[in-house]
C-alpha positions in Angstrom: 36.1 -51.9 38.1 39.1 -50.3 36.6 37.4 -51.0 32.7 34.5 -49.7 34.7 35.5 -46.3 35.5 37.7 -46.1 32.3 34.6 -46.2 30.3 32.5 -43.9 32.9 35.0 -41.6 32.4 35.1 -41.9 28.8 31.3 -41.2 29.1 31.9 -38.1 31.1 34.6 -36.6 28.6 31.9 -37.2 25.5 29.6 -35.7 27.3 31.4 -32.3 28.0 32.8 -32.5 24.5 29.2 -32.7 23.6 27.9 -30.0 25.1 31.0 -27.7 24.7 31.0 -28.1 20.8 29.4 -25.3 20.6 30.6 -23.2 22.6 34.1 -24.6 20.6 33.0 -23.3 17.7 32.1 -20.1 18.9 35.3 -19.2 20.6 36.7 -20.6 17.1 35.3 -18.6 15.0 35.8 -15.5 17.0 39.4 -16.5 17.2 39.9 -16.9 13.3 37.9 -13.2 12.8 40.3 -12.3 14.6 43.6 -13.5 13.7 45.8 -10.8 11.8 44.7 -11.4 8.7 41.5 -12.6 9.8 40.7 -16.7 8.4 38.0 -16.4 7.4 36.9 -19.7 5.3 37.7 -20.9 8.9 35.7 -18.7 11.3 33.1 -18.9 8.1 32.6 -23.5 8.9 32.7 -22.8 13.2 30.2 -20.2 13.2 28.2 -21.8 10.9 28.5 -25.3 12.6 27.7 -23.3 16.1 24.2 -22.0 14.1 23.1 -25.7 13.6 23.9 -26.7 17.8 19.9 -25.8 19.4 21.6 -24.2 22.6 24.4 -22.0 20.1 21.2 -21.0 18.6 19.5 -19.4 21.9 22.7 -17.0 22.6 23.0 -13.5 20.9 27.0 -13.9 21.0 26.7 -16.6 17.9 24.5 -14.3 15.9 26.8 -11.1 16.6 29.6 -13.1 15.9 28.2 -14.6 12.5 27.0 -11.2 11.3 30.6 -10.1 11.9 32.1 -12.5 10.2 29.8 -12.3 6.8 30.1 -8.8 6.9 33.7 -9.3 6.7 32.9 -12.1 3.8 31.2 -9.4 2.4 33.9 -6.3 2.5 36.2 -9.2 0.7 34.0 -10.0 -2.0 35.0 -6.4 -3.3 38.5 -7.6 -3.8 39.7 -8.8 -6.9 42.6 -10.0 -5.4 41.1 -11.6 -2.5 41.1 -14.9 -1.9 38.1 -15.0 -0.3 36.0 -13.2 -2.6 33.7 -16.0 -3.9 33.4 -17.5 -0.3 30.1 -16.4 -0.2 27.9 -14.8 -2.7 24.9 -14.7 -0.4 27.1 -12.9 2.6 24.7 -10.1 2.7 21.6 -12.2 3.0 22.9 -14.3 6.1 24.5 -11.3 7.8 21.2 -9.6 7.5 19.5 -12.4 9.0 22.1 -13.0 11.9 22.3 -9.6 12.5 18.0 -9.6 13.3 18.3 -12.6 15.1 21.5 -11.0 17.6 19.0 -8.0 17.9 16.0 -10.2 19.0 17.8 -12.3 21.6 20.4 -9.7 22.9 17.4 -8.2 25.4 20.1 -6.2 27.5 22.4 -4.5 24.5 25.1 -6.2 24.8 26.6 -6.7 21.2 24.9 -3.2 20.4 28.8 -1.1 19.5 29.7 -4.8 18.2 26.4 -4.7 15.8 26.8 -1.3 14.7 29.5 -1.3 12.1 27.7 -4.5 10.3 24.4 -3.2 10.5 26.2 -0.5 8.5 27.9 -2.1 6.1 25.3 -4.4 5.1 22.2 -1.4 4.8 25.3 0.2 2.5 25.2 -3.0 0.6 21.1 -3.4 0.3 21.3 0.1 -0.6 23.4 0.1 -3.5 21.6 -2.9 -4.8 18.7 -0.8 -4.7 20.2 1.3 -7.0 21.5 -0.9 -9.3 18.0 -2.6 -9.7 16.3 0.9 -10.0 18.8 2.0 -12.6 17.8 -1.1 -14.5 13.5 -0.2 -13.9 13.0 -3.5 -11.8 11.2 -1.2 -9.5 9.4 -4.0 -6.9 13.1 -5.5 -6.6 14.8 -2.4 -5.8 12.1 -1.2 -3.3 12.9 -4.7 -1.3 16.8 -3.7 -1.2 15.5 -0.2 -0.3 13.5 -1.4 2.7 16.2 -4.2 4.1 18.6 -0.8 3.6 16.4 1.4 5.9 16.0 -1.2 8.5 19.9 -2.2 8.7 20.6 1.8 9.0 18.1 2.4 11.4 19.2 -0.4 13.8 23.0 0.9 13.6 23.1 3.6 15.8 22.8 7.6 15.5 26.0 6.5 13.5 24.1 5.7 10.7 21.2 8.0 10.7 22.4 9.7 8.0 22.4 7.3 6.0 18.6 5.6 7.3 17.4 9.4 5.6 19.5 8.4 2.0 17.8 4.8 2.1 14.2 6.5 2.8 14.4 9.1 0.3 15.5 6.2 -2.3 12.3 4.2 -1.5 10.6 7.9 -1.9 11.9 8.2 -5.1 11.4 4.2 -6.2 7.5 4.5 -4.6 7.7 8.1 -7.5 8.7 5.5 -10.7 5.8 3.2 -10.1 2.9 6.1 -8.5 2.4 4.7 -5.2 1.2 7.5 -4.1 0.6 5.8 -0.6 4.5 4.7 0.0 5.6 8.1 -1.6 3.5 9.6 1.7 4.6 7.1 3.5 8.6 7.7 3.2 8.5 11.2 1.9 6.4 12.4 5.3 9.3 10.3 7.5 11.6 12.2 6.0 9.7 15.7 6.9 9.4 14.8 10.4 13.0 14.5 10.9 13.2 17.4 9.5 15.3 16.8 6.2 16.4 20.0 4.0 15.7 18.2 0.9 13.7 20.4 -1.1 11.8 17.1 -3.6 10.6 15.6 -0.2 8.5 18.6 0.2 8.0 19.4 -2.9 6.5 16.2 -4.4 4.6 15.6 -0.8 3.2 19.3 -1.5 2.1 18.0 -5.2 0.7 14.8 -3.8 -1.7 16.2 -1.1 -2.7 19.2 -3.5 -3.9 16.4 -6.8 -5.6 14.8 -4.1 -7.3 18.2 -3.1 -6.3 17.6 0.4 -5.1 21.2 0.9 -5.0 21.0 4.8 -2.2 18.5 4.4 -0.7 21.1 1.7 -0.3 23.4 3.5 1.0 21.4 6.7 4.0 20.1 4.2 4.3 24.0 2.8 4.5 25.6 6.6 6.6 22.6 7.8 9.2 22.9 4.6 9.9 26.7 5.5 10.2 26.2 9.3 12.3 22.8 8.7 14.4 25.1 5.8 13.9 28.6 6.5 16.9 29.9 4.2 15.2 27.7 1.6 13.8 30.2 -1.0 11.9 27.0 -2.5 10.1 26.8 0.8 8.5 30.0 0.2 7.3 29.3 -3.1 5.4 26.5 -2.2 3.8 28.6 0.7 3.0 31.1 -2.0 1.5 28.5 -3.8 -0.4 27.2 -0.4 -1.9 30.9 -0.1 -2.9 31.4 -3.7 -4.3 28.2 -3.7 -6.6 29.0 -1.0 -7.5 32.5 -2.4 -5.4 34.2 -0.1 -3.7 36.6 -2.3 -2.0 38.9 -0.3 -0.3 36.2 1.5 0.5 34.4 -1.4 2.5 37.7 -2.7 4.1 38.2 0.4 5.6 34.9 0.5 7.0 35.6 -3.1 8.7 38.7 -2.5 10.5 36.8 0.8 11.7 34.5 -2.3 13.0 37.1 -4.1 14.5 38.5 -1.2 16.7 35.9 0.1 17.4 35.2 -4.0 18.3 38.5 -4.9 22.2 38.3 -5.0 22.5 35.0 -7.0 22.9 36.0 -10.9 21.3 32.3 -11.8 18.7 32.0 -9.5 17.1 35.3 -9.3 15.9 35.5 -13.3 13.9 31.4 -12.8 12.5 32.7 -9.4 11.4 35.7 -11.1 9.6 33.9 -13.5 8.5 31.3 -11.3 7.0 33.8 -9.3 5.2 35.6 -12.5 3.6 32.1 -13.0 2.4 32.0 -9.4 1.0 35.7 -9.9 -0.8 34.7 -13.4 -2.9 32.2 -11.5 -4.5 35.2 -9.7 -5.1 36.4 -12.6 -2.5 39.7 -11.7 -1.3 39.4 -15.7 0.5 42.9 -15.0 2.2 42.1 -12.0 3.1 38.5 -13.8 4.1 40.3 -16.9 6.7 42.6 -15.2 8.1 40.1 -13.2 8.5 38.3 -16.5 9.9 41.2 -18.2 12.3 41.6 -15.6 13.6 38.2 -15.5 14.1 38.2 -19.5 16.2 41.7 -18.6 18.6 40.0 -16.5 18.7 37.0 -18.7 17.0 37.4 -22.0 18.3 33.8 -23.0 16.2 31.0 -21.4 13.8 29.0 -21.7 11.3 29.3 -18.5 10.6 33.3 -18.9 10.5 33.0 -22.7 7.7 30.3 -22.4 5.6 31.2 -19.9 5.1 34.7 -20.9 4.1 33.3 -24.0 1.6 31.0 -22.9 -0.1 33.8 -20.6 -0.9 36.1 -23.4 -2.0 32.6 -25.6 -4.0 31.2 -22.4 -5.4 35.1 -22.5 -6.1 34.9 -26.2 -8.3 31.7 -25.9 -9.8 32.8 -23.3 -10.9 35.8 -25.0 -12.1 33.4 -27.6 -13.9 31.1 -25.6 -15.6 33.9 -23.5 -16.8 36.2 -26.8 -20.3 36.1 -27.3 -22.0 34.4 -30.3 -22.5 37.3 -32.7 -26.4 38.2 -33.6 -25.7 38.4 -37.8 -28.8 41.2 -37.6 -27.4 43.0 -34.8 -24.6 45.6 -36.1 -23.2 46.2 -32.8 -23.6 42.3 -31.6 -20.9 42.0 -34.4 -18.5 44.9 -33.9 -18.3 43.1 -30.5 -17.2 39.6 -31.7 -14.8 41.4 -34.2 -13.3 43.6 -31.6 -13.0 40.2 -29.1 -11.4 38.0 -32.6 -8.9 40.7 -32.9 -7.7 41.9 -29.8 -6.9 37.6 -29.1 -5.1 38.0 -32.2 -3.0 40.8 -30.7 -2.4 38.6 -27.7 -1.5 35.3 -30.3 1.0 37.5 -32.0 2.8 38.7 -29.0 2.5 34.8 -27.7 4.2 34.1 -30.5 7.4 36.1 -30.0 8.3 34.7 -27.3 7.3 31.1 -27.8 9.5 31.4 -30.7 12.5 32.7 -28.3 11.7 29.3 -26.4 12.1 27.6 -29.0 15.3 28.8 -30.4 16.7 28.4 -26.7 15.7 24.9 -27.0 17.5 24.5 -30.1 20.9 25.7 -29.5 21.1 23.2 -26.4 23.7 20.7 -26.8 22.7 17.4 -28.1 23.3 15.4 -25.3 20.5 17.8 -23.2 18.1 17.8 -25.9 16.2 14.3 -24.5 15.6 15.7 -21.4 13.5 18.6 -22.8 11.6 17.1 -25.3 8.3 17.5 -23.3 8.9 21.4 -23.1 9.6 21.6 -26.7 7.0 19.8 -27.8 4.9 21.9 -25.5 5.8 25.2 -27.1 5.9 24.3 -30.3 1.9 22.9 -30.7 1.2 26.2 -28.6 2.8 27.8 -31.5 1.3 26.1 -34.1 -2.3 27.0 -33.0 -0.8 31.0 -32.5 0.4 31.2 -36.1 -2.9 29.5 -37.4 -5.2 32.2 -35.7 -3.1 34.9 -37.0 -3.6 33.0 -40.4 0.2 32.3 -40.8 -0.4 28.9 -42.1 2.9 28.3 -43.5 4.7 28.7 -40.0 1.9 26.8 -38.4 2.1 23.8 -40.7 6.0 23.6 -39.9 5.3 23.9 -36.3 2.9 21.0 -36.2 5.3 18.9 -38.4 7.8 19.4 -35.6 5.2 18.3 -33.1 4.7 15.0 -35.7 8.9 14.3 -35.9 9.2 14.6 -31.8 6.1 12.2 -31.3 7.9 9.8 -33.8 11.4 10.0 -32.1 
């Protein structure tokens, strides 16, 4: 009897060691997070011994508790010094995953404030993989990281909204390097309806609707950028844009001039606006408005490069238009050629003045430092076949030979 009951009992004990192991580890590995300084390799073997128990694995507090802890892993692993910081090189993966799995089963919030720093740290972690991988052009990879990064920050809290916008526009902006046109809507327009001030969110959204001639949707991002940003002078612009695009002038202008208004007092923003707004005008075909606007921007700052340009390309887009749209002369009609000849020179008149200031472009271009000169390659190369044509119907061949060989040398680079 006595063996009896000494081996009933022994039954009993191995049964509530059995199904307390779990729970064992769990309290373990909460007490080794902890400790002061936490153990880590410790609290790392319980909670990962809990994961494999089938009851452990129905209760949020092991999952809350095991995204803790490999968030901690993962703070460590930034250490040099550490001695954990090789404990796990996959920390960020398996907090991720515990994390999810703590927000599925915990139906009544209960590890929510405990969740909130980890879903944190680990979206901060995603994120700057992101980077790292779009830095390097492996675009599909970095949009994952992106993605994982959004999700983490949206599930931490108000906290971490901030952040959930930084993670969206970086998918925006990943979604811009491979033209996927339908994610660049898809995060960009997020980003509008919480009502970001980042001028590119706008901006590119503006460009994508209006290539894809969608121009109710342009104007929605155009009206919904200036009530979002109203001291925004870029907002106005783009409405400008909106207007003019839909032939409605007068709006258009008006829009402009609220630009100019709230950029009046700023010494290096007022001159671009001005000659960003002189570009808007010349698509109305208001060359005299666009001109003194341009005039008045070179005034305040006669050394740059937007001004200097685009005045030069109106009077050159004028001077093949007047080209194209002269008449084929009658060689029997006396006055059919007077016409053509009068056409032929006044476009010369408007090449020649083209060229001056295509040539101040180009010089502005030229004294940049070497280190900028990469980046505005395109512009250069840009003014200087525009040039090239200018001096050849003004039958300066010599400067448009050297122009063009320019043109060759850049496409070679």
């Amino acid at each position: 009897m006595k063996m009896k009951k000494i081996v009933t009992l022994a039954a009993f004990v191995a049964l509530a060691i059995s199904l307390n192991a779990q729970s064992l580890d769990v309290s373990s590995a909460y007490q080794y997070m902890n400790k002061k300084p936490p153990l880590l390799k410790k609290a790392k073997e319980c909670i990962d011994r809990a994961t494999l128990d089938e009851k452990a694995r129905e209760d949020s507090r092991t999952w809350c508790y095991r995204a803790v802890i490999y968030t901690m892993i993962g703070a460590e692993s930034t250490n040099p010094k550490s001695k954990y910081k090789d404990l796990d090189p996959n920390w960020a993966d398996k907090a991720y995953e515990a994390a999810m799995e703590c927000k599925r089963l915990d139906t009544k919030h209960e590890w929510d404030v405990q969740l909130k720093d980890a879903f944190g740290n680990i979206g901060a972690e995603y994120f700057n993989r992101s980077g790292h991988l779009y830095n390097e052009k492996k675009y599909d990879e970095a949009m994952q990281f992106a993605v994982k990064a959004i999700d983490m920050f949206n599930n931490g809290g108000p906290e971490n909204a901030k952040n959930a916008n930084l993670a969206t526009y970086r998918a925006g902006i990943i979604a811009m390097a491979t033209r996927d046109t339908a994610s660049i809507k898809k995060y960009f327009n997020s980003l509008m309806r919480k009502k970001s001030d980042n001028e590119q969110v706008y901006t590119v959204l503006f460009n994508v609707y209006k290539a894809e001639k969608n121009d109710k949707q342009a104007m929605n991002v155009a009206t919904t950028f200036q009530k979002n940003c109203p001291n925004d002078y870029h907002a106005y612009l783009i409405l400008a844009e909106g207007y003019l695009m839909n032939n409605n002038v007068e709006l258009g202008k008006e829009q402009i001039n609220k630009a100019l208004e709230l950029t009046k007092d700023s010494a290096n923003i007022y001159p671009v606006l001005l000659a960003q707004s002189a570009a808007l005008l010349e698509i109305t075909g208001d060359f005299a408005g666009a001109e003194a606007k341009y005039m008045e921007s070179l005034t305040l700052n006669p050394v740059q490069f937007e001004a200097n340009f685009n005045m030069g390309k109106m009077f050159y887009n004028r001077a093949v238009d007047k080209v194209n749209n002269a008449p084929e002369p009658d060689p029997f009609d006396e006055n059919s050629l007077a016409l053509y000849d009068k056409l032929v020179e006044e476009s010369k008149d408007l090449f020649r003045q083209s060229i001056t200031y295509l040539v101040k472009a180009v010089e502005y271009l030229d004294a940049l430092p070497e280190a900028e000169k990469p980046y505005h390659r395109g512009n250069l190369g840009s003014a200087l076949d525009a040039l090239s044509t200018a001096y050849a119907r003004v039958e300066m061949y010599q400067e448009s030979t050297a122009a063009k060989n320019r043109v060759k040398e850049l496409q070679a680079e």
